[in-house]
MARSERO-40556 format. One line per 5 residues: their letters; for each residue x negated, y negated, z of C-alpha. Coordinates in steps of 0.25 Angstrom, whole numbers, plus 5000, padded with zeros to 4 digits. Layout:
BEGIN
A	X Y Z | ...
//
This chain:
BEGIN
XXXXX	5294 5049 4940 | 5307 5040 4940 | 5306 5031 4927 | 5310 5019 4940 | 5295 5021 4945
XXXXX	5288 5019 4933 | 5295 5007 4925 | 5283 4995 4927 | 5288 4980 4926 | 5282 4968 4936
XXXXX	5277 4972 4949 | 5285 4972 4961 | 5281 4975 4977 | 5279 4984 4986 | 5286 4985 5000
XXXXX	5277 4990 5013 | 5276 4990 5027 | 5263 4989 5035 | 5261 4993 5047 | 5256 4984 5058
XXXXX	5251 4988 5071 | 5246 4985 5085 | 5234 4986 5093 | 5238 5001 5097 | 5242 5005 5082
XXXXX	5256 5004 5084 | 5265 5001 5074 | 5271 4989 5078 | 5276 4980 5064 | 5276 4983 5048
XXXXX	5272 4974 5038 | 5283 4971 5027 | 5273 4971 5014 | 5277 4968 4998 | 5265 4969 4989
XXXXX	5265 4968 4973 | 5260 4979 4966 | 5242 4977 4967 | 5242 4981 4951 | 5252 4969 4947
XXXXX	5248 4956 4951 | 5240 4959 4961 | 5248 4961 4973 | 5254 4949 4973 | 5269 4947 4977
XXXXX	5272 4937 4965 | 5285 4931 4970 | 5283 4934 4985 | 5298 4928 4987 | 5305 4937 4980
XXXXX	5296 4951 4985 | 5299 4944 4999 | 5314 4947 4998 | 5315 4959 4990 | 5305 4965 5000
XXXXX	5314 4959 5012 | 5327 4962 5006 | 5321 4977 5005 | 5314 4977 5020 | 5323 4970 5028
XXXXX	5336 4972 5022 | 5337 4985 5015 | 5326 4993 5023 | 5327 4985 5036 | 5317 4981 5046
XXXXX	5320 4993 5056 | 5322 5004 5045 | 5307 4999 5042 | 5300 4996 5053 | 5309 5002 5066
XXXXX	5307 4993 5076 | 5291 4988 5072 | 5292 4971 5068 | 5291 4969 5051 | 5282 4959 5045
XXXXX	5286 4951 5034 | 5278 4942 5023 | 5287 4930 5022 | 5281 4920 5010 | 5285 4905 5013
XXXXX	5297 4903 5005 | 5301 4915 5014 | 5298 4908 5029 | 5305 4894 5022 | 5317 4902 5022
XXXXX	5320 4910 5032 | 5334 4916 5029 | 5326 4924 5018 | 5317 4931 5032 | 5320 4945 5035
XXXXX	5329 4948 5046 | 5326 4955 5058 | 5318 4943 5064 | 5315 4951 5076 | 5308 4962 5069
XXXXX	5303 4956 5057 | 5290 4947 5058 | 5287 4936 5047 | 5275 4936 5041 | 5270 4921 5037
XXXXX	5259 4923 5025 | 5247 4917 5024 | 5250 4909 5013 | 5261 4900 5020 | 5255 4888 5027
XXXXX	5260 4882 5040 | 5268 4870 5033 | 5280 4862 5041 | 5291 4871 5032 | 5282 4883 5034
XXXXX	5281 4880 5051 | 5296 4875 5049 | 5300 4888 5043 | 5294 4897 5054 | 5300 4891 5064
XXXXX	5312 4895 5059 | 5308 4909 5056 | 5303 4910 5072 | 5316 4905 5076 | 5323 4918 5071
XXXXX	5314 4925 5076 | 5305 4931 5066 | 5291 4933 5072 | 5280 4927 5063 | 5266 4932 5057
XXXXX	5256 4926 5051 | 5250 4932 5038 | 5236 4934 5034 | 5234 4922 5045 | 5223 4911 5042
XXXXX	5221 4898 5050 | 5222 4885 5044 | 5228 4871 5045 | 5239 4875 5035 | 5243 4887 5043
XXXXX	5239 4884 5058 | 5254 4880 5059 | 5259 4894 5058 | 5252 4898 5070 | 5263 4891 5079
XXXXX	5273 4901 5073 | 5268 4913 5072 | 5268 4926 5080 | 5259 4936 5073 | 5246 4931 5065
XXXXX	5241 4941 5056 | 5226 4940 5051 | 5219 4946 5039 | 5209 4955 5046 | 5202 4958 5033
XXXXX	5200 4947 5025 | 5203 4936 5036 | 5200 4940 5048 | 5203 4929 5058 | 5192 4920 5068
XXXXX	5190 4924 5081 | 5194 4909 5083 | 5208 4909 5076 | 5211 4922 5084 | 5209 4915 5096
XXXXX	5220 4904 5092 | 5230 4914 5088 | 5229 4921 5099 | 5230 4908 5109 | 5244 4906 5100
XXXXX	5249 4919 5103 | 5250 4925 5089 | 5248 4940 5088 | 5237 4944 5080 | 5239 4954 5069
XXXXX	5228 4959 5061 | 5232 4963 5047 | 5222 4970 5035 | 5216 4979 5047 | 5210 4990 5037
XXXXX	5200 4997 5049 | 5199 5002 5064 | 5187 4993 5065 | 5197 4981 5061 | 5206 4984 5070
XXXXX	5199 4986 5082 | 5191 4972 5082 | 5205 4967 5078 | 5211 4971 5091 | 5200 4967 5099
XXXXX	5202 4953 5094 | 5216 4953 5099 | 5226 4959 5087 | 5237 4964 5090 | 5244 4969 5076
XXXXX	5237 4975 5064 | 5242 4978 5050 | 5231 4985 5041 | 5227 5001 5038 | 5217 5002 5048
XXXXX	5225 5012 5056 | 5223 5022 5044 | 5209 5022 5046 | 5203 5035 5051 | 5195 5028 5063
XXXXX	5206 5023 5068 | 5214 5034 5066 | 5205 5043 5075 | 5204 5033 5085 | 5220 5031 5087
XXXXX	5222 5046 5086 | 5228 5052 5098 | 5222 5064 5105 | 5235 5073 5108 | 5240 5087 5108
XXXXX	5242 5087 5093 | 5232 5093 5085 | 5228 5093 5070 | 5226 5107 5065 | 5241 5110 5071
XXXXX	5248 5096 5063 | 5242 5102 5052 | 5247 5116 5054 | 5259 5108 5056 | 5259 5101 5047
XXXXX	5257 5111 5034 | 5269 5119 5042 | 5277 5106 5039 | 5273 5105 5024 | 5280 5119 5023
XXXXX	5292 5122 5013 | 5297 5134 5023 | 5291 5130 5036 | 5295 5138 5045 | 5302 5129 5058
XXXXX	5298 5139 5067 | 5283 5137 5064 | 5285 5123 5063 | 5290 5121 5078 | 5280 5128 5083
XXXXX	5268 5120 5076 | 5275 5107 5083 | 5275 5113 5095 | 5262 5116 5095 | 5259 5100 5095
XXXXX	5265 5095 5109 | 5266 5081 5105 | 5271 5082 5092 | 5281 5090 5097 | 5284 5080 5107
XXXXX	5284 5069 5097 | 5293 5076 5087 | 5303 5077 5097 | 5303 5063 5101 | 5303 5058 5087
XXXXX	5317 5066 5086 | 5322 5061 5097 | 5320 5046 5095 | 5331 5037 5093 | 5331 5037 5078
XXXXX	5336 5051 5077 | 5347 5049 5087 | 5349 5064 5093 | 5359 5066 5102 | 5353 5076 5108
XXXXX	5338 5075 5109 | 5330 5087 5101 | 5319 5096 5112 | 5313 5105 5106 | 5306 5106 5091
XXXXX	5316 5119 5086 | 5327 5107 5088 | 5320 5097 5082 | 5317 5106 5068 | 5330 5111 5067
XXXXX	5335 5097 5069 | 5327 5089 5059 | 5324 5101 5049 | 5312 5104 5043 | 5310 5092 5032
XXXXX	5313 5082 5044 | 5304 5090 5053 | 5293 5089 5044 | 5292 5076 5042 | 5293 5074 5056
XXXXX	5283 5081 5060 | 5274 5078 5049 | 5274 5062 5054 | 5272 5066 5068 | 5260 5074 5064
XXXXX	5254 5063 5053 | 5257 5052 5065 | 5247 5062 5072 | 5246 5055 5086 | 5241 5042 5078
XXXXX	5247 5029 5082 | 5239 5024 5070 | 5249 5036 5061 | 5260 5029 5065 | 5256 5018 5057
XXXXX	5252 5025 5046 | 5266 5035 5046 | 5275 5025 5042 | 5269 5024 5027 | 5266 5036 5027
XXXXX	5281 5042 5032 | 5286 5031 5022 | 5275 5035 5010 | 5283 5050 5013 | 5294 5044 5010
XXXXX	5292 5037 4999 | 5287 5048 4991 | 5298 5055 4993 | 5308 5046 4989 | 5301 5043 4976
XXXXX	5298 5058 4973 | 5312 5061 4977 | 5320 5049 4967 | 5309 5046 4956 | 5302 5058 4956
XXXXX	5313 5070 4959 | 5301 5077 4968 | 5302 5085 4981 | 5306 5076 4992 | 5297 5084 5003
XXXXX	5285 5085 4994 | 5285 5069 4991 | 5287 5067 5006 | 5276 5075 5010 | 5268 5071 4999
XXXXX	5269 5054 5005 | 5270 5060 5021 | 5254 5068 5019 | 5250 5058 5009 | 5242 5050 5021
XXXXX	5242 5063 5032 | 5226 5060 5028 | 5228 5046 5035 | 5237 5051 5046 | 5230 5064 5050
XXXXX	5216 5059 5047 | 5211 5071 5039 | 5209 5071 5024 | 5220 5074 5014 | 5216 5085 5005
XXXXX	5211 5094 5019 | 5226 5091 5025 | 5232 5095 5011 | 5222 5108 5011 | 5229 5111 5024
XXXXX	5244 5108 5023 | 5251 5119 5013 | 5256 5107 5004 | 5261 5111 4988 | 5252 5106 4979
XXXXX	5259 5094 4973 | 5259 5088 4987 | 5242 5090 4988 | 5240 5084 4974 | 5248 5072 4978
XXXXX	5242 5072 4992 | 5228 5073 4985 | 5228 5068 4972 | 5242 5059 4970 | 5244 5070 4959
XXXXX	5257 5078 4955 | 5272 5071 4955 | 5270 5069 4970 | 5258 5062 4970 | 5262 5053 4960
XXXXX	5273 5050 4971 | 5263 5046 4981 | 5255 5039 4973 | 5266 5031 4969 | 5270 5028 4984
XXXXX	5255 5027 4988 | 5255 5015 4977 | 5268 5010 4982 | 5262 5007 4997 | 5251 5001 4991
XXXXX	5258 4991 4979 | 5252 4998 4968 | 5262 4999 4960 | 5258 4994 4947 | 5267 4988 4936
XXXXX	5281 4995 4943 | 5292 4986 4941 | 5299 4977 4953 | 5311 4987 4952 | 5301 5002 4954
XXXXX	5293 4995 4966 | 5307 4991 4972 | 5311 5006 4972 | 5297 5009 4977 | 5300 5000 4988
XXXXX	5313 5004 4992 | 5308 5019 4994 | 5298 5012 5002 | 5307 5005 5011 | 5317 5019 5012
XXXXX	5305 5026 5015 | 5299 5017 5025 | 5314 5017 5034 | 5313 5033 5034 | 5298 5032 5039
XXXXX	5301 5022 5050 | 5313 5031 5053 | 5305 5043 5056 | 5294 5036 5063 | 5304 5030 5073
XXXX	5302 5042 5083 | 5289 5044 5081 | 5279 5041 5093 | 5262 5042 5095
//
């Protein structure tokens, strides 16, 4: 391992983006998240000012709203100090929603502030949302009221008066199917939370077309091939109708700008070539008719990434390995069936089974690092090894948004 990713010092943060949803599962808006490590101090951003602009200077100005987030609406926590200065707000007012958190009261420079902040034209959110005198004032301002689902869930009563003010309801910390379901009975229209990973919902979303498992699989073991031969590889497509048509309207879309479009899947292979290909298909096979995959693929396309960036600089390992390594690594979620059966079935090497199963091996110790990454458990790390994790983070998540752009359920 690279001596960068193992020097300790004070705990820094942790860039992520959560998905958040509507009431048909599609993925409509992200959530900008910074987090402190949970080992060092438990979680909390010690000096939210500063972890604000370092994590807007690399979101907004360095990455970019688009490169992120395509054309889906960013939400992002701005702390007081923040909303009392606007010049300090992102850019990008159109695309980017500014959440108000629920520790900022509805004071005249607060109310003051806002108005500004709608006058640019910034849509405004309400965080973790609770109804009191102090913060009643808000309500006037805002577009989006977010409510705790899980350790706040709101009166039928204060719904009521939301909804008579227009506000859209976003339910946040939706963890199952159960959840969301009464949620959208009582009128949500958002919801931010990992319900959607759930198997029960899994099943009942999954869409019942011509694609069928045994021949993904098939397909995909072809894929995890060193010498695959792109003979059998075209044939194995073709044999799923609406893959196939998928596949071909992914390379077709804008963000590969053909000139002339590509017909047939013999042009496409010789086109892309066969490590483009792969991932290609392999994503198209893990979004598996799902629309809640699609929710679920940009961490994991980006967790693909990671690993293979941080293999590649700090660990000199195989590039491919370490992708394929992130990119199976939650094919159990995606697919719905259980790792070590998919492992018995795919002809992977055996480094990439023991990092797959037991986080074992050079390459597991990869994931496990990324895996801790995503969820800020990173220990002691220094400020200047989390900003490095954080900027393959950020790399990773443009080229995942870049290759789900064509992508259609």
């Amino acid at each position: 391992m690279s001596e960068n990713l193992t020097q300790t010092d004070s705990a820094g943060y942790c860039i992520a983006l959560q998905p958040i949803c509507d009431a048909q599962l599609r993925h409509v808006a992200d959530e900008l998240l910074y987090r402190a490590s949970v080992q060092a101090r438990g979680a909390i951003i010690e000096d939210p000012i500063r972890a604000t602009a370092r994590v807007c200077n690399a979101a907004f100005y360095e990455a970019g709203v688009e490169a992120l987030c395509g054309q889906r609406k960013l939400f992002f926590n701005a702390p007081r100090d923040w909303l009392l200065q606007p010049d300090l707000l992102p850019p990008d007012p159109q695309q980017v929603v500014i959440e108000v958190l629920e520790t900022v009261e509805g004071d005249g420079e607060v109310i003051q502030a806002l108005e500004e902040v709608k006058a640019r034209g910034y849509t405004l959110a309400l965080d973790d949302f609770v109804l009191t005198a102090k913060t009643r004032p808000l309500l006037e301002l805002a577009d989006i009221i977010k409510l705790d689902m899980l350790e706040a869930p709101p009166q039928l009563g204060d719904l009521d008066l939301y909804r008579g003010q227009g506000l859209t309801l976003l339910a946040e910390k939706v963890e199952d199917f159960a959840t969301y379901q009464h949620c959208v009975e009582q009128g949500f229209e958002l919801f931010q939370g990992y319900f959607y990973a759930r198997p029960e919902i899994k099943r009942s979303t999954a869409l019942k077309r011509a694609g069928n498992q045994n021949a993904q699989l098939q397909l995909l073991a072809e894929l995890q091939k060193t010498d695959t031969d792109l003979r059998i590889l075209e044939e194995l497509i073709a044999q799923d109708p609406h893959l196939c048509i998928r596949l071909l309207r992914m390379i077709n879309s804008p963000l590969h700008r053909r000139v002339n479009e590509i017909t047939s899947l013999r042009q496409a292979i010789l086109l892309l070539g066969e490590v483009r290909m792969r991932t290609l298909v392999t994503t198209l096979i893990l979004a598996n008719d799902d629309p809640s995959n699609l929710l679920l693929l940009p961490q994991t396309l980006t967790r693909a990434a990671m690993c293979q960036q941080i293999a590649v600089n700090e660990f000199k390992l195989s590039s491919e390995a370490a992708f394929m390594t992130g990119l199976l690594s939650m094919a159990d979620v995606l697919l719905n069936q259980d790792l070590p059966a998919l492992c018995s079935e795919l002809p992977l090497s055996d480094e990439i089974k023991r990092a797959l199963l037991t986080q074992e091996g050079d390459l597991g110790r990869v994931l496990k690092l990324v895996q801790a990454f995503e969820q800020a458990r990173m220990g002691s790390l220094n400020t200047r090894v989390i900003d490095k994790l954080n900027r393959y983070f950020l790399e990773s998540r443009q080229w995942s948004n870049q290759i789900l752009t064509g992508i259609e359920i």
